[in-house]
N, C-alpha and C positions, 0 to 999 in steps of 0.2 A: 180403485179409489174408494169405492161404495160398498155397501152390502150389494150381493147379485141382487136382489129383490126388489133394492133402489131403483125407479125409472124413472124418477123428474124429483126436481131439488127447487122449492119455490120460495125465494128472498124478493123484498120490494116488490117492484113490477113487474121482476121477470121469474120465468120458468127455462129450469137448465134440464134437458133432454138427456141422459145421460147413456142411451142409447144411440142416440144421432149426434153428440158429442154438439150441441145447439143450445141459442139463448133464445130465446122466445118471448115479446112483449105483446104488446097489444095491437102497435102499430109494426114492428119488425119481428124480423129472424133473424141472429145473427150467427152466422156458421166459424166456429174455432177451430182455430190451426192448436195443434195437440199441444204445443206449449201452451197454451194460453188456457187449454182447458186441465191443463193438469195445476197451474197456476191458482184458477179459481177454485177448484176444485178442493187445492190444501188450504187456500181463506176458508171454504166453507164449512173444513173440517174442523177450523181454528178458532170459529167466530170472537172478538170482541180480545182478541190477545196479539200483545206486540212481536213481530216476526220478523226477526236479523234476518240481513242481507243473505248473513252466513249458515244458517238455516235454511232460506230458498237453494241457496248452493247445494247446500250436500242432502235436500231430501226431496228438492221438489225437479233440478233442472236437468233436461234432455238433450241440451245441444252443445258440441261438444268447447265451442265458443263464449267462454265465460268471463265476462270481467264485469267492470263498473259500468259501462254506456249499455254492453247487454240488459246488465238487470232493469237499466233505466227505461230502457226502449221495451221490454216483456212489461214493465208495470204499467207505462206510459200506453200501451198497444187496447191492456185490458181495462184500464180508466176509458178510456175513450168509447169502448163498447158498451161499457155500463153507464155512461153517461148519455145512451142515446135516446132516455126520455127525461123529462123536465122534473119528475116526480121522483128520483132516484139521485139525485148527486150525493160526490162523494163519500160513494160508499167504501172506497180505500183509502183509508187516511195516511197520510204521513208522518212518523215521527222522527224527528230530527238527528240524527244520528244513532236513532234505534234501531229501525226498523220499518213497515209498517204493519197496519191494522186492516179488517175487516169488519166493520161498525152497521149488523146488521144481523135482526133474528134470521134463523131460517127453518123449513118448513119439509120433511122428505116426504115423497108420496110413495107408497109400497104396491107392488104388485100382489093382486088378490090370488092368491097360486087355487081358491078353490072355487074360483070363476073359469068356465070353457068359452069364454073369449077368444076374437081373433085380434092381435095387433098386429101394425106395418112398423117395421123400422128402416127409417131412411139413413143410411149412413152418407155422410158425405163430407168428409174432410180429408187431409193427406194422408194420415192411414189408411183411407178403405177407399173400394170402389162403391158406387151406386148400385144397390141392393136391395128388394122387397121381401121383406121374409113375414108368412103369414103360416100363423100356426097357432094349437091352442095351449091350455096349459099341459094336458096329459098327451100330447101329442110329440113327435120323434121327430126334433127339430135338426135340419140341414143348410150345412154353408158352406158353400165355395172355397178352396182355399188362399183367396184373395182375401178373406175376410177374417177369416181366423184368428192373425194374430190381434186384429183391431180388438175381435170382441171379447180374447181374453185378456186384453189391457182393462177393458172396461168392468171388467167381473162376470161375463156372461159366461154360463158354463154351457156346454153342450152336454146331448145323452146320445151317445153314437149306436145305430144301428148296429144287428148282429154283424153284417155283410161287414163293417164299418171296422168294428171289433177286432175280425177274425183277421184281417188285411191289418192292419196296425199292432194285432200281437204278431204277425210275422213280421213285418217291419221290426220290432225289437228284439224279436229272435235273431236276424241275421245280423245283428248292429253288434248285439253283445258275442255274438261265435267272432264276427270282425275284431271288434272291440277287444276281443281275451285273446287272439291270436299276437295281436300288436304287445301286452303285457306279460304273455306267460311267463317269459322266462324272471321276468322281477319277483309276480308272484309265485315261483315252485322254487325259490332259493330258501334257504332258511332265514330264520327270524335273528339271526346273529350272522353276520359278513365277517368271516376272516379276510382280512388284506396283509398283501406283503407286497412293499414300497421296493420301486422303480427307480431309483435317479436319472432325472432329464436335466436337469441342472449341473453349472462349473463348480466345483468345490473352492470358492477362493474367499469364502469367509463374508459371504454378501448376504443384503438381506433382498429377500424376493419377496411380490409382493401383488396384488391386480391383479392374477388368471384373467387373459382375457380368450376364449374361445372362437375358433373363426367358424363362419357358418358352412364351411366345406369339411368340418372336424378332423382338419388335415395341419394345422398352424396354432398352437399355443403363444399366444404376444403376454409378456410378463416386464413388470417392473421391477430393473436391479439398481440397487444401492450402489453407486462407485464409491469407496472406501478414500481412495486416493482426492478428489474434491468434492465428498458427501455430499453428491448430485443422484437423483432420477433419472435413470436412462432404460429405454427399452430393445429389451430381445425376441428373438422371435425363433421359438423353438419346430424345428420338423418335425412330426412326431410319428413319421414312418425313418427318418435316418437320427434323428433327435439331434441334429447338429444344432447348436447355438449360433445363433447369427447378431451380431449389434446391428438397430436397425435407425433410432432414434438414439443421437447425444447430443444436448442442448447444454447451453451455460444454466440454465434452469433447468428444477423438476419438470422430465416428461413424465405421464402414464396415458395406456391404452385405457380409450373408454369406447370402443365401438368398433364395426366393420363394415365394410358395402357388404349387400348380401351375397353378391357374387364371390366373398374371400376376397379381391384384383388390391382394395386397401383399404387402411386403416385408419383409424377417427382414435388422435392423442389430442393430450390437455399439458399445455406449458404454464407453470403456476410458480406464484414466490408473491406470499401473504407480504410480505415486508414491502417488497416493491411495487405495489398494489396491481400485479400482472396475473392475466387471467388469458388464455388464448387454446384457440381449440382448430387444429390443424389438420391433413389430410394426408396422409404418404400412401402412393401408389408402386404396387411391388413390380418387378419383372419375372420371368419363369424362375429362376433361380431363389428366388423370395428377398433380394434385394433392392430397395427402393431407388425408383426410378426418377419419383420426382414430389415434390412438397409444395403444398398450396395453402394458404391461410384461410380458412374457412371463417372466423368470426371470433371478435372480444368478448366474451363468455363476463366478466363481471362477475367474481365467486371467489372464496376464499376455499368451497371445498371440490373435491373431484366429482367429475359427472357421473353421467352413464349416456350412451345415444347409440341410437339406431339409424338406419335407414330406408326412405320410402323413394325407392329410385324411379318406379313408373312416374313419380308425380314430382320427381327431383327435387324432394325434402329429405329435411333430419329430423327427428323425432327425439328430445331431450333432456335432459333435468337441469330445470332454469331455476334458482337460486332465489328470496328477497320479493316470494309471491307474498302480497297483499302490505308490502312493507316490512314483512318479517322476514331479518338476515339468515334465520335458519330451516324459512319453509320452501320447501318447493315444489314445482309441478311439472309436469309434462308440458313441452310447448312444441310445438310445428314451427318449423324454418323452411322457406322456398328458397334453396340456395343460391337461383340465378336472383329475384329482387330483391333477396331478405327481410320479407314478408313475415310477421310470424303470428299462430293463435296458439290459446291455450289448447291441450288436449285433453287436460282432469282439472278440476278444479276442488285441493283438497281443504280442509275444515281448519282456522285460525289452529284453535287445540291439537291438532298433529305438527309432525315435523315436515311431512308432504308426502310427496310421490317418487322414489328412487329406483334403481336398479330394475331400469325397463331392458324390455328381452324380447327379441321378433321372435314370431314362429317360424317354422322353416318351411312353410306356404306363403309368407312375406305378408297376408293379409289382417295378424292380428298381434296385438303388443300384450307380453303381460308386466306388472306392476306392481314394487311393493308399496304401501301406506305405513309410513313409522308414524305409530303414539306411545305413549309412555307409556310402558308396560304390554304393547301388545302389537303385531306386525299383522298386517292384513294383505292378500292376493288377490290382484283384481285383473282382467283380459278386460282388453277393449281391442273394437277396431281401431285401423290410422289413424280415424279422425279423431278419438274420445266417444264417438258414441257407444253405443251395447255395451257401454260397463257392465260389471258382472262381478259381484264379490264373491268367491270361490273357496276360502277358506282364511280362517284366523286364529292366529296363535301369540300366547306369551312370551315364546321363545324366539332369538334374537333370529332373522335368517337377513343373508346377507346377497342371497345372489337363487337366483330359481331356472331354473335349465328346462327345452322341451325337449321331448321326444321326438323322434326323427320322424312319426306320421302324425305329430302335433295334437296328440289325444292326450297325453300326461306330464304332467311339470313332476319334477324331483328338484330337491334343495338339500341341505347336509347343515344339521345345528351341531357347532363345534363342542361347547358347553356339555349337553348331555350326548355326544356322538352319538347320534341316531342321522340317518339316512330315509328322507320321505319320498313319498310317491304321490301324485293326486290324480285321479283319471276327473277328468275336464268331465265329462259324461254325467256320470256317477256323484261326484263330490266325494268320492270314497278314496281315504287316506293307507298306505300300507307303509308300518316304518317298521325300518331295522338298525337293531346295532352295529355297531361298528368297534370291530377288533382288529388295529393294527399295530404295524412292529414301530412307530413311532408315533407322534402326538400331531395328529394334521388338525391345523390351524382354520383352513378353508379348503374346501371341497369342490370341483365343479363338474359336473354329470356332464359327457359326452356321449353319444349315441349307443357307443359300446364300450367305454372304457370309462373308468375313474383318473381326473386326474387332483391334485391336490399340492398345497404346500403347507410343511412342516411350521410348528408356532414362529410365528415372528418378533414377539414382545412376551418380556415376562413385568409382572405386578413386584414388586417391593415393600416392605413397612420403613419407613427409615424416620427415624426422631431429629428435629430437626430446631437447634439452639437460634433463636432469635437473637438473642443477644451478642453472641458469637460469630454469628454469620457462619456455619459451620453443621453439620449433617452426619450422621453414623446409619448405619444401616441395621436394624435389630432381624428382620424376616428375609430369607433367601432360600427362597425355591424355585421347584419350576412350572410351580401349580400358581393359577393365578389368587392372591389377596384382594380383600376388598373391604372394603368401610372401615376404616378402621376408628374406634370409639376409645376417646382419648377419657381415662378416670385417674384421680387423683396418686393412684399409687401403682399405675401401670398402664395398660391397653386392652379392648378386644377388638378381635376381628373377625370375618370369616373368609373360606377358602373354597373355590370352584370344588364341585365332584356331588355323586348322585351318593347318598345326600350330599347336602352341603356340610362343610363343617365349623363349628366354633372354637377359637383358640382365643389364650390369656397370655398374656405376658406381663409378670412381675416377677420382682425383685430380679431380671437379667434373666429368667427360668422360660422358658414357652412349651405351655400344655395343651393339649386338645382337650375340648370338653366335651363330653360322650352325651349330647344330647340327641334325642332324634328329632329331627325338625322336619313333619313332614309336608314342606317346601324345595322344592326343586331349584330355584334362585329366590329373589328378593325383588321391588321395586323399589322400597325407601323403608328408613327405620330410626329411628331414635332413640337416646338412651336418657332415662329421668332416675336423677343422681340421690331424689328423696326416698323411692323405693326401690333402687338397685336394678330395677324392669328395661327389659329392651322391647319394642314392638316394631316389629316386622309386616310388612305387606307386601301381599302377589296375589295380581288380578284383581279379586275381591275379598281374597282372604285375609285374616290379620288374626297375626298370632304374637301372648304374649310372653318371653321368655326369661327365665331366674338364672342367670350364669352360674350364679353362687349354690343354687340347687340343681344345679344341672339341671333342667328341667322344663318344659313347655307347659307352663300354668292356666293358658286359658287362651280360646281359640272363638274366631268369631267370622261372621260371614255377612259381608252387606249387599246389595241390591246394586250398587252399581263401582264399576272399577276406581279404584282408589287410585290415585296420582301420586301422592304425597302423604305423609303423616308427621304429627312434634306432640309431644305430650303438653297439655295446656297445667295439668296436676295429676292429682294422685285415681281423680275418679274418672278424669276427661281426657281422650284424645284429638286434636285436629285432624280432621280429614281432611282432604281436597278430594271429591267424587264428580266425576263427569257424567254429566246429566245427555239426553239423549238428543237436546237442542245444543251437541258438540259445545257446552258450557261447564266451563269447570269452575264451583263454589267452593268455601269453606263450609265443613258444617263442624257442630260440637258431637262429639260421639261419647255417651254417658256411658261404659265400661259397667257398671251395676244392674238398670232399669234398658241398656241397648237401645235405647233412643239417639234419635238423629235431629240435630237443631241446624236450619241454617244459620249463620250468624255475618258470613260475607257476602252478597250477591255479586259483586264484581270477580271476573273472572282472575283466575289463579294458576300458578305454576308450582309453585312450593311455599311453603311456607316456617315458621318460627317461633317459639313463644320467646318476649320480655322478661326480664326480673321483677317487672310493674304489672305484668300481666296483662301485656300489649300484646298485637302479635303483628309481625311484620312478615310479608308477604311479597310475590316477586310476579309480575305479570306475564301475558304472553311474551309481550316487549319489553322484557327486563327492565322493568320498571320495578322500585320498590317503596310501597307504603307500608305505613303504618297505622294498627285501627285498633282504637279503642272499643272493648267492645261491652263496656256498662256505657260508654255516652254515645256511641255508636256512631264516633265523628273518624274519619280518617286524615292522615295530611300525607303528602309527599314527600318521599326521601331522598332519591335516588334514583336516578338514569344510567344504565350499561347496556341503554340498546346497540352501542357500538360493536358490542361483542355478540356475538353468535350463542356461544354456550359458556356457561358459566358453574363452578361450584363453590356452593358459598355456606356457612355456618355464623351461629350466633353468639357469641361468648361476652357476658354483660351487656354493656350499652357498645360495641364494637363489632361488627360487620365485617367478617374475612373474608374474603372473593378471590378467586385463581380461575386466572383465562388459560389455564395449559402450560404456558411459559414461564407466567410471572404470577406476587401471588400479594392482595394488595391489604390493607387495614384502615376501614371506614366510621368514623366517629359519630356517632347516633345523636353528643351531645353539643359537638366542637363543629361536624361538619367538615372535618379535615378527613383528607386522606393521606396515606401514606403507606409507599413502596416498600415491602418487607422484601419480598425475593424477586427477583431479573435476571437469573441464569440459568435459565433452563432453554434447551435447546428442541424443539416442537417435534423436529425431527428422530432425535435421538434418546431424548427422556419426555416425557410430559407428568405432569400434576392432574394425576386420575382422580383424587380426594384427597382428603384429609380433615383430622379435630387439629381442637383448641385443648390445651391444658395449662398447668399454672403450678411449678414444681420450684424446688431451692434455686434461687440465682432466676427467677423469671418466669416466661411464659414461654410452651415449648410446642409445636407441633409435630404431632404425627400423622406421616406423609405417607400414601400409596402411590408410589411414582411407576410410572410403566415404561419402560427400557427398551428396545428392538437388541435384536440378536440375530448370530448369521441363521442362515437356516436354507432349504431346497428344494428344488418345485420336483414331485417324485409320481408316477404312474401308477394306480395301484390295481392290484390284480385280487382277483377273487380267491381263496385255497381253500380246501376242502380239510 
């Protein structure tokens, strides 16, 4: 929390002990439970500034139990301490749906490191045991290892004796000969995996879908497509005789989201967004891997698919719960007691992301790992059952969808479809090893089992297709099997680009489509925009931003800013909007000056994306799809728009008119009228969806071009290493 050298922190009337973890007045002592002092601890680090809820969340709280009454009862616990003399109220202030304050100088006291003094330190709260440690400055200080981890929460460092030393580098010496025995064979492959595909799968034109792996790594449960009443149903593959079994068929979409850890059954989700059904069941197998018997486990409330586990000593699920903090699209980790259905949280993730998904037991049952989706960046974190020992472990740009242990639970591997690479993380270490991936088909999704690869082939392809509003009628201009994406609708044609390392840029006009040979060196994209007065497109990934000449083929100018970019729209010709997320998980607007590289805020209220006006407003879309509008010479905002209804949304600006498409359907919002109105209702969520799309404005009306993304059959296949 402190400088090590920090040992007493003195506000008001009292003295914070920062060694005995204690509050100290004149008349008491008041000994803190480690929430409470790690609580105070970031007021003291924060003095005299207002501190979201959601702040305390993701930077200060320890317990794995986080909601609304929690926080109230942690601020309520620490008022009450600091109020225990007459000369000190209200030193935490409240601010009304901000946050709160800590309204108080404070004062460090430093350790004289070139005094030979003795001090005592009494520890005595729930981390440590009762302890006297008396020692000087230059003297070789020793602890118990009851004590240890306390005193390196607090900043205390030790200086370990030779003895001490010599025993703790052999302790590392046997951990990594352990350690490298469990990896060799990953690390001494080459840096390039040829595979050649297996079929486990029927060939009857289906689309497959979910890998779900059993924790016996003996059963592949997979989601198939029935053709015949475009239902979800699930199979369950042997993957020593590979026989196909139907195990699950419902009048609704089933899919496998989980297993008991014994493999004995299996944890599916019954879903149909129309009929507002959400349900999360249980099928228990017999020897033959045919189910014996179906139990309803619980109304899930979700429009998307889970992920869950199970913690069977304590006859819980562990699961991705959906509409965390009111938001339809975030979620977290929750704990269910399946006999009273009971439940707490188990992460508690930040307004600004989408949550916590695709949780994964180890195969010692004792720890969960976890991803965190935010825009633009996926994060890995291990906790115990409960949510406590979080642990961020690694973070990447790149899209991962699913992350697998190792069978002696030391290393996660996960497979990015995108740039086919294949990763590796030793838990240990933090050290990543990836390799490419060279196989005889295009696998989609990858999943690590203990010794084998298994995988299934793309399941959806991307489309360009122009689409006549007036008409009511669509052509298709791009057909591949590579995926498209953004496509940037301009007055006498299109551009787009296209998945592959690099990426790549193509045009189409006049009915012709060319690739433009630019090198872009960007790997994917987060957001981009195109400003029709200087012909410029600007691109961002991560923190980079780069700006591109179509027409010169050519990457003109490249720039790098201090924190991850969300969103970007060009405001003119010298200015870009950003959306940068700040480090109190807050996402602003700021003005980004292209010439002089300066950064203005200009919105403080948080943001998702954003848009420039023809007035030179900019409308803007919040956590909770909410959209205003903000002036920003009178620096007034008003209200536009509410589609918190929807989950995710893409939306574009074209005059005083607001396009939006929830996947299905695709709607047109009047900035001046206040009208909406229905442009497309045929699209089927299942089968086609509305990935993106612009606005244009060509003979006979106003036309969109649409990247619709399509499923196709495809096959869950085995893959093998070859040399």
């Amino acid at each position: 929390m402190f400088d090590t050298n920090v040992s007493q922190v003195k506000f008001a009337d009292w003295t914070l002990c920062t060694r005995s973890c204690s509050l100290i007045s004149e008349i008491t002592t008041q000994e803190l439970t480690p929430l409470s002092y790690k609580i105070l601890c970031y007021f003291i680090l924060n003095p005299n500034r207002i501190i979201s809820r959601d702040e305390f969340v993701s930077s200060v709280w320890a317990n794995h139990y986080v909601d609304d009454n929690a926080i109230n009862k942690a601020i309520s616990d620490l008022r009450r301490l600091l109020k225990a003399t007459n000369d000190s109220p209200n030193l935490i202030k409240t601010h009304y749906k901000k946050g709160y304050s800590f309204i108080c100088e404070v004062e460090y006291v430093y350790e004289d490191s070139t005094t030979l003094g003795e001090y005592s330190i009494d520890a005595t709260s729930q981390a440590t045991n009762e302890i006297n440690i008396s020692t000087t400055a230059n003297e070789t200080r020793s602890l118990n290892s009851s004590t240890q981890s306390s005193q390196f929460l607090l900043g205390y460092k030790e200086k370990p004796s030779s003895l001490f030393s010599l025993k703790y580098f052999l302790l590392i010496i046997a951990f990594l000969i352990a350690g490298g025995g469990a990896t060799y064979w990953w690390q001494t492959q080459p840096k390039v995996l040829n595979l050649q595909s297996k079929k486990l799968s029927i060939s009857d034109n289906s689309v497959y879908s979910l890998l779900s792996l059993s924790p016996s790594n003996d059963k592949l449960a997979v989601s198939k497509l029935n053709p015949k009443n475009n239902v979800d149903e699930i199979f369950l593959i042997d993957l020593e005789t590979h026989k196909n079994t139907k195990i699950i068929s419902e009048e609704l979409d089933s899919y496998p989201i989980g297993w008991a850890s014994n493999s004995s059954s299996i944890y599916y989700q019954i879903i149909n967004n129309e009929q507002s059904i959400c349900e999360i069941w249980r099928a228990d197998f017999r020897v033959n891997n045919e189910v014996a018997a179906k139990e309803k486990v619980l109304d899930c409330e979700s429009q998307y698919i889970l992920s869950l586990v199970t913690d069977e000593l304590s006859n819980r699920i562990i699961y991705t719960k959906f509409g965390y903090r009111n938001v339809p699209s975030l979620s977290a980790l929750v704990a269910r007691d399946l006999e009273t259905g009971e439940e707490f949280q188990v992460t508690s993730p930040n307004i600004d992301s989408y949550g916590d998904r695709y949780v994964t037991l180890s195969p010692k049952k004792d720890k969960v790992v976890f991803i965190r989706s935010k825009v633009g960046l996926r994060q890995i974190f291990v906790a115990n059952l409960d949510g406590s020992m979080q642990e961020l472990l690694y973070e990447t740009p790149e899209s991962i969808r699913r992350v697998s242990w190792s069978s002696d639970a030391n290393n996660l591997t996960w497979y990015v479809s995108n740039s086919k690479k294949l990763s590796t993380l030793d838990i240990s270490s933090k050290q990543v090893v990836t390799k490419s991936l060279k196989a005889d088909s295009y696998i989609d999704f990858m999943l690590p089992g203990f010794n084998s690869l298994y995988g299934a082939t793309r399941t959806s392809d991307n489309d360009i297709f122009e689409y006549d509003l007036k008409s009511a009628s669509q052509e298709k201009l791009v057909d591949s099997r590579a995926t498209e994406f953004m496509p940037i609708a301009v007055k006498e044609g299109f551009y787009f680009f296209q998945e592959g390392e690099p990426m790549k840029l193509f045009s189409y006009f006049n009915k012709e489509l060319v690739q433009n040979d630019i090198a872009i060196d960007l790997p994917t994209f987060g957001s981009g925009d195109y400003y029709e007065n200087s012909g410029l497109i600007a691109l961002s990934y991560n923190k980079e931003l780069r700006l591109i000449d179509p027409i010169k083929k050519k990457v003109i100018d490249k720039f790098t800013v201090q924190n991850q970019i969300v969103d970007l729209a060009w405001f003119n010709k010298e200015n870009l909007l950003l959306v940068l997320e700040s480090k109190q998980s807050e996402q602003h607007v700021w003005m980004f000056n292209l010439e002089t590289e300066e950064l203005q805020k200009i919105i403080h209220q948080n943001a998702k994306s954003i848009a420039r006006t023809d007035d030179d407003k900019i409308l803007y879309q919040d956590f909770y799809n909410n959209f205003y509008l903000f002036d920003p010479q009178e620096g007034i905002q008003k209200f536009i728009l509410s589609l918190s209804g929807y989950p995710y949304i893409h939306w574009k600006l074209y005059g005083q008119e607001l396009y939006y498409s929830s996947g299905s359907s695709l709607f047109k919002y009047s900035l001046e009228t206040l009208q909406e109105t229905n442009l497309i209702d045929d699209f089927n969520t299942i089968e086609k969806t509305i990935a993106d799309f612009s606005v244009t404005e060509k003979l006979g009306g106003l036309k969109l071009i649409i990247q619709i993304q399509s499923f196709k059959s495809n096959e869950v296949v085995l893959l093998n290493v070859i040399q």
